[in-house]
BAGU-289083 format. One line per field, with one value per residue (C-alpha): residue number from 1; residue in three letters; x, y negated, z. Coordinates in steps of 0.25 Angstrom, whole numbers, always signed. Layout:
<rs>
pos <- c(NUM | ...) $
code <- c(ALA | ...) $
east <- c(X | ...) $
north <- c(Y | ...) $
up <- c(Z | ...) $
</rs>
This chain:
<rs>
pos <- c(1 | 2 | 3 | 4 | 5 | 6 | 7 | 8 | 9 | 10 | 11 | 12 | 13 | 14 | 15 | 16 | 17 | 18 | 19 | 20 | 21 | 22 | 23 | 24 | 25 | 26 | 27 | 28 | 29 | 30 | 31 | 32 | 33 | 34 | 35 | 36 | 37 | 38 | 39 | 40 | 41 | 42 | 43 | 44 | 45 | 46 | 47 | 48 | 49 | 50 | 51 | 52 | 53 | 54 | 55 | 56 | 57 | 58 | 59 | 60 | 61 | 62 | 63 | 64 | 65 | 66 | 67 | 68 | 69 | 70 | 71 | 72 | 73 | 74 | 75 | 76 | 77 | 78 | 79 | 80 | 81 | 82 | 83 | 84 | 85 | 86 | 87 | 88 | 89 | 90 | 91 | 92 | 93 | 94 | 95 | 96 | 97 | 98 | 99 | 100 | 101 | 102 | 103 | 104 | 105 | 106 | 107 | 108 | 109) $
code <- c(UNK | UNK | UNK | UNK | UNK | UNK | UNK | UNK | UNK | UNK | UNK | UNK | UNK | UNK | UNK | UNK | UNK | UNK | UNK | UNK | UNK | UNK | UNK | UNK | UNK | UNK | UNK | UNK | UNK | UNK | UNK | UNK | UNK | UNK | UNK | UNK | UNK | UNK | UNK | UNK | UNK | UNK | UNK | UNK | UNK | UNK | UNK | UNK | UNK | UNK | UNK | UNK | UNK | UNK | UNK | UNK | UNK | UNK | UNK | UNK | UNK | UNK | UNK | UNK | UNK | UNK | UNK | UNK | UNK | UNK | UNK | UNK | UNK | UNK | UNK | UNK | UNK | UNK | UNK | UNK | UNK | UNK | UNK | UNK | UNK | UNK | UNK | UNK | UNK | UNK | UNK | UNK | UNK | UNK | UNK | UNK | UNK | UNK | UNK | UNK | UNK | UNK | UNK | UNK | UNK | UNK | UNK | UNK | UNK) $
east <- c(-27 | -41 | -43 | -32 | -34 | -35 | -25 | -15 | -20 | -19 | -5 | -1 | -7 | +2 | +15 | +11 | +14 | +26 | +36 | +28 | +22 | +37 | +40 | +34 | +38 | +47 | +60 | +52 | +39 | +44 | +38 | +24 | +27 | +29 | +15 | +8 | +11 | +10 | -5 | -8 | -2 | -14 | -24 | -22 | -21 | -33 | -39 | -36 | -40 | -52 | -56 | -48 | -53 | -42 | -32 | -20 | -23 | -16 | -3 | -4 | +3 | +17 | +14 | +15 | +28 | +34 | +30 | +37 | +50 | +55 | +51 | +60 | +72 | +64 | +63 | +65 | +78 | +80 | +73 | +61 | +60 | +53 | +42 | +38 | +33 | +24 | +18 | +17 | +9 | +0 | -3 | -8 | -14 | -22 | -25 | -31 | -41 | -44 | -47 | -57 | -64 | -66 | -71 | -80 | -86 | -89 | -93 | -109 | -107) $
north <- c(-76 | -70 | -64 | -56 | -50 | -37 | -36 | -41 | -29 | -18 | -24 | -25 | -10 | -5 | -13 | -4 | +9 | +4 | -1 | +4 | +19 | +23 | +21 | +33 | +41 | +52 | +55 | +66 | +59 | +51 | +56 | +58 | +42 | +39 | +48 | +39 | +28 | +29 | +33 | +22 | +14 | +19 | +19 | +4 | +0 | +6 | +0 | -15 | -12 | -9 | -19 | -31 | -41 | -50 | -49 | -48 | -34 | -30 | -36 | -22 | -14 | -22 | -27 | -13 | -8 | -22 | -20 | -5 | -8 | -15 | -2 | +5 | -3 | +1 | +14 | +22 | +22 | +18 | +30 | +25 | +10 | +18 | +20 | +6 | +9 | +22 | +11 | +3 | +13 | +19 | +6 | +1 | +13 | +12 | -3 | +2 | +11 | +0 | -7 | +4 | +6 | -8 | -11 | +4 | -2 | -18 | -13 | -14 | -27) $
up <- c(+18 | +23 | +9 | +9 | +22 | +17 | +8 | +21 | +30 | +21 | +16 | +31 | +32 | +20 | +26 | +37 | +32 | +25 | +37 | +50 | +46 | +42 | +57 | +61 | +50 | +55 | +48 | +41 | +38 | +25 | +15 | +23 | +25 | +12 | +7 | +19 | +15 | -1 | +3 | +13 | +1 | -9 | +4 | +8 | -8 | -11 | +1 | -4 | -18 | -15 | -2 | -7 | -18 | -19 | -31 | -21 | -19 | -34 | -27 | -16 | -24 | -27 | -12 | -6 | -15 | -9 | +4 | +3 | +0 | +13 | +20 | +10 | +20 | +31 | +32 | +18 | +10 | -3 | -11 | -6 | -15 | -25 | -17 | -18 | -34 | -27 | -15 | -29 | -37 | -26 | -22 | -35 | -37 | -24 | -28 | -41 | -34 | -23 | -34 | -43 | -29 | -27 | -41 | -38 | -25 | -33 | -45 | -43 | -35) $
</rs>
């Protein structure tokens, strides 16, 4: 469980923005919300591919379009599911470029 202590906080971080930041989100403020939360999304995915060396960080990206759509319930209505495929796609695409700068910053070593 040590190993993945990372992976846990950063996850914990992104459930986060998903069911407590819509709380303060004014009637007004959705799509702003959703535009925060899509780049906190590609911030903390880069963020764990490029601090974390365990394969379980490749699971992120089906972990974060999971963890979205109880908060569709929550607080969006139902027009908002297909926003789980963009939490998807900007997460892998954050996890790839975690990634290239992890493999940039190991390359000599």
């Amino acid at each position: 469980m040590k190993r993945y202590i990372a992976e846990i906080v950063i996850f914990c971080i992104q459930l986060f923005m998903f069911y407590i930041s819509p709380l303060f989100a004014g009637p007004t403020d959705g799509m702003g919300m959703v535009v925060l939360i899509l780049f906190a999304t590609l911030i903390l995915s880069i963020l764990l591919g490029s601090i974390s060396k365990n394969r379980i960080k490749y699971v992120y990206p089906a972990a974060v379009a999971t963890a979205f759509l109880p908060s569709v319930f929550l607080h969006y209505n139902g027009t908002a599911f297909v926003q789980a495929v963009w939490y998807f796609v900007i997460a892998a695409v954050g996890m790839l470029l975690g990634t290239i700068i992890f493999k940039a910053l190991h390359w000599k070593s």
